[in-house]
C-alpha positions as a LaTeX table, in Angstrom:
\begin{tabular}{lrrr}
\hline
Residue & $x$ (\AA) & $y$ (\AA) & $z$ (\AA) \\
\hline
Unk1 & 0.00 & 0.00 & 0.00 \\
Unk2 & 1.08 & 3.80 & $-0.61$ \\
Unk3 & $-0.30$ & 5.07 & 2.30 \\
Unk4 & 2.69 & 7.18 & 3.42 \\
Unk5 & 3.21 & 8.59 & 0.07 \\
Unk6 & $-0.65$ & 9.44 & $-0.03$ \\
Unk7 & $-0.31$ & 11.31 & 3.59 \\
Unk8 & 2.44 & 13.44 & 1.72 \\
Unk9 & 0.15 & 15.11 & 0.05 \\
Unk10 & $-2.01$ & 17.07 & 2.47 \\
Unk11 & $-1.05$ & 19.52 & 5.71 \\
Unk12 & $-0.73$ & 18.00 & 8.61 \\
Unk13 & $-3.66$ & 18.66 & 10.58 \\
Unk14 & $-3.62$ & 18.73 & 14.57 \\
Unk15 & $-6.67$ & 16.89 & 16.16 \\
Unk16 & $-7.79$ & 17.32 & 19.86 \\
Unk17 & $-8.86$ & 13.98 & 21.73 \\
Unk18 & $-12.41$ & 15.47 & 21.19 \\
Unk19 & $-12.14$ & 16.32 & 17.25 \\
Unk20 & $-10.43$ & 12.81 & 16.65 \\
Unk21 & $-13.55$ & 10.76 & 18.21 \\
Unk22 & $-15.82$ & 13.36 & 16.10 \\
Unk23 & $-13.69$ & 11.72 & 13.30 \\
Unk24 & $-13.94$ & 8.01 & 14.36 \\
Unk25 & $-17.64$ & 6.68 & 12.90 \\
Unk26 & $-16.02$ & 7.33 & 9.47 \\
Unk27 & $-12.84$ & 6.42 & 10.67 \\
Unk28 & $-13.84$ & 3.41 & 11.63 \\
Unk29 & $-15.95$ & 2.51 & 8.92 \\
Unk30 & $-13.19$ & 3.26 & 6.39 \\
Unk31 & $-10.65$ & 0.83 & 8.26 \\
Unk32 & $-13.20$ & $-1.73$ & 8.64 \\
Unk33 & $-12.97$ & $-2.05$ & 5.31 \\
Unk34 & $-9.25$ & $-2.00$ & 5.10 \\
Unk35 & $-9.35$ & $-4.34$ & 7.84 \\
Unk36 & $-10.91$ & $-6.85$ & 5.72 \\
Unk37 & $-9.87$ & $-6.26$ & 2.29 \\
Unk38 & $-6.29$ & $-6.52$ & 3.29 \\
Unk39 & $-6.66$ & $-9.69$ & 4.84 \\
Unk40 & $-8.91$ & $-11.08$ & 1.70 \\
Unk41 & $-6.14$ & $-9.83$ & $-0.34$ \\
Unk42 & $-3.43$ & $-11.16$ & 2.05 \\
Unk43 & $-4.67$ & $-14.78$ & 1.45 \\
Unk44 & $-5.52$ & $-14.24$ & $-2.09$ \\
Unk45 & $-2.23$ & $-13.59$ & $-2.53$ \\
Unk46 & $-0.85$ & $-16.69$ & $-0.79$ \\
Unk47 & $-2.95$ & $-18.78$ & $-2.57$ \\
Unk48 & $-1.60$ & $-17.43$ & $-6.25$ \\
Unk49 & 1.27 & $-17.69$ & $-5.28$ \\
Unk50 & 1.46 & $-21.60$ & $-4.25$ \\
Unk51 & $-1.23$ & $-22.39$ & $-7.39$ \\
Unk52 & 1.55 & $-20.43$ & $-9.90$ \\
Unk53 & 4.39 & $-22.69$ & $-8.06$ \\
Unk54 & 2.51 & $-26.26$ & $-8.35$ \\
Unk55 & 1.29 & $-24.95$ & $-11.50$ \\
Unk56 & 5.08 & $-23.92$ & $-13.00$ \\
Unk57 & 3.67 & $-21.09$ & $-14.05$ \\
Unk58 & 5.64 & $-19.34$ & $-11.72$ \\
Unk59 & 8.48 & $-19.35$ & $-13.47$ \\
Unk60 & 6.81 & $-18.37$ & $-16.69$ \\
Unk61 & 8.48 & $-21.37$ & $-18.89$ \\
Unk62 & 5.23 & $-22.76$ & $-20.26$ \\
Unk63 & 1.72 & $-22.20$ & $-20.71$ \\
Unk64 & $-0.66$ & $-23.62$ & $-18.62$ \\
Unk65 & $-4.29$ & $-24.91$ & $-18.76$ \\
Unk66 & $-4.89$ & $-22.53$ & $-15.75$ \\
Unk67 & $-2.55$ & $-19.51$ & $-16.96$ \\
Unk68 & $-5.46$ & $-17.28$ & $-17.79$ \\
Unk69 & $-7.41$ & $-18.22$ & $-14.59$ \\
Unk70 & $-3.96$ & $-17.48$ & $-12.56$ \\
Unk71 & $-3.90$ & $-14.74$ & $-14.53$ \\
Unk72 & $-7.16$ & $-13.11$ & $-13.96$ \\
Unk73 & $-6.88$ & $-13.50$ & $-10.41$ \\
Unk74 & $-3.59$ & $-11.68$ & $-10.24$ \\
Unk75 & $-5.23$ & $-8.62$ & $-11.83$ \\
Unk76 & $-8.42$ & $-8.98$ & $-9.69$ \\
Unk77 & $-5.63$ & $-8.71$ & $-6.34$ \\
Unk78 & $-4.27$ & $-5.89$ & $-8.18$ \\
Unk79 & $-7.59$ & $-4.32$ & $-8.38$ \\
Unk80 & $-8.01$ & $-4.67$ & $-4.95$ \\
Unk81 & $-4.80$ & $-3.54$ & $-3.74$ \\
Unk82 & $-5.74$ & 0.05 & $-6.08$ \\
Unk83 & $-8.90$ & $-0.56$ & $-3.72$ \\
Unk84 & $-6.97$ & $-0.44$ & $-0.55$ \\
Unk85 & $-4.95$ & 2.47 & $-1.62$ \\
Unk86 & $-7.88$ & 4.31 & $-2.00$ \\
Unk87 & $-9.14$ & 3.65 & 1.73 \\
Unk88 & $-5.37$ & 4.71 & 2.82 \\
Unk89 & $-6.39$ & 8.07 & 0.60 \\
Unk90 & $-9.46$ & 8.81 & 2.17 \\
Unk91 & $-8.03$ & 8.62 & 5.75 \\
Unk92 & $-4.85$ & 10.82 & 4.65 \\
Unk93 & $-7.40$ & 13.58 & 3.69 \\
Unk94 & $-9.10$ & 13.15 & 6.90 \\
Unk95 & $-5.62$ & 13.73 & 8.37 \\
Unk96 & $-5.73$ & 10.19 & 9.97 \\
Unk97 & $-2.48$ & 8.45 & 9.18 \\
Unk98 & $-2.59$ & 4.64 & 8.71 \\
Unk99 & $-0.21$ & 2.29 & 10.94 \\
Unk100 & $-0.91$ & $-0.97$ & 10.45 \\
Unk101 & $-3.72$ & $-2.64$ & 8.28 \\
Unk102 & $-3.60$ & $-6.13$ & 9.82 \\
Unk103 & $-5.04$ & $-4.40$ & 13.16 \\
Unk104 & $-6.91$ & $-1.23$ & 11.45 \\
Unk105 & $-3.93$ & 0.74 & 13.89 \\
Unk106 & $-4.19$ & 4.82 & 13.19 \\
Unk107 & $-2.86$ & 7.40 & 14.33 \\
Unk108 & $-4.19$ & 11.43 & 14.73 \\
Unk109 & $-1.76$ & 13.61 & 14.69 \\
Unk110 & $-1.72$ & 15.99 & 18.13 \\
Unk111 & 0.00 & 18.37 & 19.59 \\
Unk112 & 0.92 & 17.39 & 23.57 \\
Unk113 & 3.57 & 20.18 & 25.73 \\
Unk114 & 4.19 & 21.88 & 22.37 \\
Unk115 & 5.56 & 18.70 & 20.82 \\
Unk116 & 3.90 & 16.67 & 18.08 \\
Unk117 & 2.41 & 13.66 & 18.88 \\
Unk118 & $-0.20$ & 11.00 & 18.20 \\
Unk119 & $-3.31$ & 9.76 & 19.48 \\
Unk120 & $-4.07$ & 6.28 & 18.82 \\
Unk121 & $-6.77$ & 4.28 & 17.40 \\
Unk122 & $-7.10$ & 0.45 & 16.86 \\
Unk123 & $-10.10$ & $-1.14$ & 15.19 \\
Unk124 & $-12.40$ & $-2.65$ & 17.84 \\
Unk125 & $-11.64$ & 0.62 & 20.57 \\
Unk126 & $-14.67$ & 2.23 & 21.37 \\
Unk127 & $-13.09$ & 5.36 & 21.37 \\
Unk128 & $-9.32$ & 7.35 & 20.86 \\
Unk129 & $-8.10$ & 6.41 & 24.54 \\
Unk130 & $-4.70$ & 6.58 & 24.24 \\
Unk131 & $-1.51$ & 8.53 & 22.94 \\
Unk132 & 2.26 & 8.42 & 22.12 \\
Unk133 & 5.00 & 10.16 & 21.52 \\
Unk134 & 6.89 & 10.15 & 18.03 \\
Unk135 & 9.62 & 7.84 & 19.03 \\
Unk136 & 7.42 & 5.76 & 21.38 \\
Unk137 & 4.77 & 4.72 & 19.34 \\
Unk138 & 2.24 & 1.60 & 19.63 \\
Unk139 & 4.24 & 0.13 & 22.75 \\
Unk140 & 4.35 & 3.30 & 24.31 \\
Unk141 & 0.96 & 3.85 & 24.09 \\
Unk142 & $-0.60$ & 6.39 & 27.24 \\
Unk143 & $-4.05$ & 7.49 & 28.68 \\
Unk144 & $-5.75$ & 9.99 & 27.29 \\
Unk145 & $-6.92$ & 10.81 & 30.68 \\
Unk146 & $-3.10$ & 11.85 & 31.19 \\
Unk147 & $-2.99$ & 14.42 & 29.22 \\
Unk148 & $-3.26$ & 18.15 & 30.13 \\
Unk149 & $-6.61$ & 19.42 & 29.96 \\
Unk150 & $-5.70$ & 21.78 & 27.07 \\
Unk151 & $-4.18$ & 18.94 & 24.93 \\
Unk152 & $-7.48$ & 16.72 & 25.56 \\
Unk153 & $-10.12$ & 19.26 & 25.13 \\
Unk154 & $-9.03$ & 22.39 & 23.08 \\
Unk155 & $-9.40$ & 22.69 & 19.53 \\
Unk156 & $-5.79$ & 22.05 & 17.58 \\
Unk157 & $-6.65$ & 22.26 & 13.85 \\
Unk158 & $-3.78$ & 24.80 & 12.68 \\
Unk159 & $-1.50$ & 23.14 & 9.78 \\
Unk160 & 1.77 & 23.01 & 9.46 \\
Unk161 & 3.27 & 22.16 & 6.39 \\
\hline
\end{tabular}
């Protein structure tokens, strides 16, 4: 996927804890469907690739009764990898930054003690709960509930670019 080229493309846009769970029904809906596509395409993948070995297609040295079926599926994974790109597009205009599609993992950028930062999302939280620093990230996930009240509450959507 090309998410981090997509997120290139926009400002960077600051998100209070408040303005991020505004965000998350879409959110959430969007990397639902990454969630699931990536994984469908994960094992679609798998699968070519063992059918094009047993097949010896793989190596491309002769034709096969199933070349055009192999074939066809190949494209239809490239389809939905364009797919996929697309969902990593739509969150990078939100501003939301994809992590990690396995897990649906995202991250809103923030502002905490003057420093950038991120608040972080997984697929299956009920709400942005937690936050990191840049270095830190996913394993040095915090509480929200940590955070000064001016970093949780007030609104942080200046861009930088």
């Amino acid at each position: 996927m090309k998410a981090a080229t997509a997120e290139r493309q926009y400002e960077k846009r600051f998100f209070s804890v408040a303005e991020a769970n505004q965000r998350l029904p879409l959110v959430r809906a969007i990397v639902d469907d990454i969630v699931t596509l990536f994984a469908d395409v994960q094992e679609r993948r798998e699968r070519l690739t063992m059918l094009m070995h047993q097949d010896g297609t793989g190596t491309k040295r002769q034709a096969s009764p199933y070349t055009e079926e192999l074939e066809q599926m190949d494209a239809e994974i490239r389809e939905d990898i364009e797919r996929l790109n697309g969902f990593a597009h739509e969150l990078a205009e939100l501003g939301v930054e994809l992590k990690d599609p396995n897990i649906g993992l995202c991250d809103f950028p923030t502002i905490v003690d003057d420093r950038e930062a991120c608040l972080c999302w997984k697929l299956g939280e009920a709400s942005v709960d937690f936050w990191h620093d840049l270095k830190s990230g996913f394993s040095g996930r915090q509480s929200v509930a940590d955070l000064p009240l001016h970093s949780r509450f007030a609104s942080t959507n200046t861009s930088q670019n």
